[in-house]
Residue, then its C-alpha position, 0 to 999 in steps of 0.5 A: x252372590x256367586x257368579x254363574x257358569x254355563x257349561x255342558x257335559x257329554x256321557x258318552x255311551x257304548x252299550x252299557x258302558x260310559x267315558x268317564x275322565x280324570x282331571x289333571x289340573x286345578x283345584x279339583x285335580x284327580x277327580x272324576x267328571x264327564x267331559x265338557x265345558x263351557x258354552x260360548x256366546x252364540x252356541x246352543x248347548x249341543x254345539x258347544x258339546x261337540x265343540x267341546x269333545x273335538x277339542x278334548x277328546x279329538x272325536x265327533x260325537x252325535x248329540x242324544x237326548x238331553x238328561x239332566x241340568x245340574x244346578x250346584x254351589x262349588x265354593x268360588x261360583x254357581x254350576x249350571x251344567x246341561x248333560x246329553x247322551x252322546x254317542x262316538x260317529x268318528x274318530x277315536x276318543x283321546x285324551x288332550x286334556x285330561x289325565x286318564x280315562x276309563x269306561x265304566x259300566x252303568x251299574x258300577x259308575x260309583x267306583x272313581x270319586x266323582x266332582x260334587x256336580x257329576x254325581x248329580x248327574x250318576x244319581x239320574x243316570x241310576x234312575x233312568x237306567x233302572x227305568x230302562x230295566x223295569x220297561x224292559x222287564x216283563x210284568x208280573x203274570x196275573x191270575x187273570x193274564x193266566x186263564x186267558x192263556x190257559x184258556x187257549x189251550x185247557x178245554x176240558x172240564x177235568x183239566x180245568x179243575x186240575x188247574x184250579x185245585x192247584x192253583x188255589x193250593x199255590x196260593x195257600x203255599x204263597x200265604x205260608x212262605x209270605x209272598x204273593x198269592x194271585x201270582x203263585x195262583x197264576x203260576x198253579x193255573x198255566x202249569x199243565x198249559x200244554x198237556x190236552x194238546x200234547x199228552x205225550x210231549x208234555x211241557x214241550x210246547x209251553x216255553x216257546x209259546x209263553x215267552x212270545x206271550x209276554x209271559x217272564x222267563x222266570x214264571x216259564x221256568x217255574x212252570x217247567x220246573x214241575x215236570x223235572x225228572x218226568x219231562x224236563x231236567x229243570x231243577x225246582x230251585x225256589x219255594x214257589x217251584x218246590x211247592x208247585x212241583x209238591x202240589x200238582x200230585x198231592x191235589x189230586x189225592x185230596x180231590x179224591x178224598x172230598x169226593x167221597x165224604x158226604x160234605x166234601x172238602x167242608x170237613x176234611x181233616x188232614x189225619x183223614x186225608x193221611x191214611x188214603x195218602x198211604x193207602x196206595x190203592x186210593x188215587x192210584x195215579x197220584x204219585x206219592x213218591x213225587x210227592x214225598x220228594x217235593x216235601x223232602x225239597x221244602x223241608x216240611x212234612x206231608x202232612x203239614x202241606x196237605x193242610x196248607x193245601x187243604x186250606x186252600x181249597x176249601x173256600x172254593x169247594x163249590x167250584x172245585x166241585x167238591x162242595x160234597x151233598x151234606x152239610x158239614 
């Protein structure tokens, strides 16, 4: 049975970096490790680390949360190895005992050849890092987060429907490109989330207010990204920008289209939708040249969006008011 030795380890943190040491001597000579060692009888773990450090490092340090304990096999005993955070509170880190030394950043620690134990110890240091970035990330908009924001702004009933053609046409585009519908939708239905408001200074007045909402600065990016070359210089740059910068126009023809035809949107045909596309007379104020551009970005045909978009909508015909007075 191979004997047990206590020990403790201190990764010592500077912002986004930790000290990492190089052992000059004994069997694993060169190898990489986080300063420690042994606890004497009659120390609690957090003594003998900042006994430890005064000794090898020539520092004081402030014992933080406790990490990990590492249980490991080396060939010659058992390692039991407790790790904190640590922080520096006096004095400056000097090497008594080791050969080198160097700060590594939390998202490269595997760049020095670690002891067998230590890596353990990176391995936790990893998850509890991206546990960190995930708190810190905002959530996902939701469709449900979204109307509740656009609520607070969109009071009028043609600008609700705007919001809801588009959206629901976002979340056709998301089918198309395989990636999530409700969020697409979300980023369609916030997309005009300050024009009753502010008409002349559209766009102006969403990413400030959002941000503070909690809203991801990547969904405020795609919201903005709508108005580039009209009232932001925000270049759509994804799918889901380039398709929300194509379908905020190309709706509002289709709407037209459904209007006119006895059953609405129930039996609209792209060809039928293409010749009021190129009638420029027809929505007049649907700005083809935006919407031509936007296909240009995605790579796809007018047509071939329009059906997508088409799609879209048509569950919701009812809704969208565009459900028509005749069957289809």
């Amino acid at each position: 049975m191979l004997k047990t030795i206590k020990v403790v380890a201190a990764v010592i943190r500077d912002g986004g970096q930790v000290f990492a040491t190089q052992r000059g001597y004994g069997d694993y000579k060169d190898w990489w490790e986080f300063p420690g060692g042994k606890i004497e009888p009659g120390e609690s773990p957090q003594q003998a680390l900042v006994r430890e450090i005064r000794e090898e490092l020539a520092a004081e340090v402030e014992v933080g949360p406790f990490i990990i304990t590492v249980e490991y096999d080396y060939p010659k005993f058992h390692l039991s190895m407790d790790c904190f955070w640590c922080t520096v509170k006096e004095g400056h880190l000097q090497l008594l005992e080791h050969e080198a030394a160097k700060w590594l950043p939390l998202g490269d620690l595997r760049q020095v050849a670690w002891l067998p134990a230590d890596v353990l110890v990176v391995e936790e240091i990893e998850r509890q890092t991206e546990a960190e970035t995930q708190a810190r990330r905002p959530e996902m908009l939701t469709l449900q987060r979204a109307k509740e924001l656009n609520a607070t702004m969109v009071t009028e009933d043609h600008l609700i429907v705007h919001a809801l053609n588009v959206s629901y046409a976002m979340g056709a585009m998301a089918r198309h490109f395989g990636e999530d519908p409700e969020h697409w939708e979300a980023i369609g239905m916030l997309h005009d989330y300050d024009y009753q408001q502010y008409p002349e200074e559209h766009l102006k007045h969403t990413e400030k207010p959002l941000l503070e909402a909690g809203v991801d600065p990547a969904d405020v990016r795609a919201i903005l990204s709508h108005g580039w070359g009209i009232c932001t210089d925000v270049e759509p740059q994804t799918d889901l920008e380039k398709s929300l910068f194509t379908v905020d126009e190309l709706t509002g023809i289709i709407q037209a289209c459904a209007r006119m035809r006895p059953a609405g949107i129930k039996d609209l045909e792209v060809k039928s939708f293409m010749k009021k596309f190129k009638d420029k007379r027809f929505a007049a104020k649907c700005d083809r040249e935006l919407i031509l551009k936007g296909c240009e970005m995605l790579g796809m045909d007018v047509k071939d969006v329009a059906a997508i978009c088409i799609e879209g909508m048509r569950p919701h015909a009812e809704e969208l008011g565009i459900a028509g007075t005749a069957e289809a």
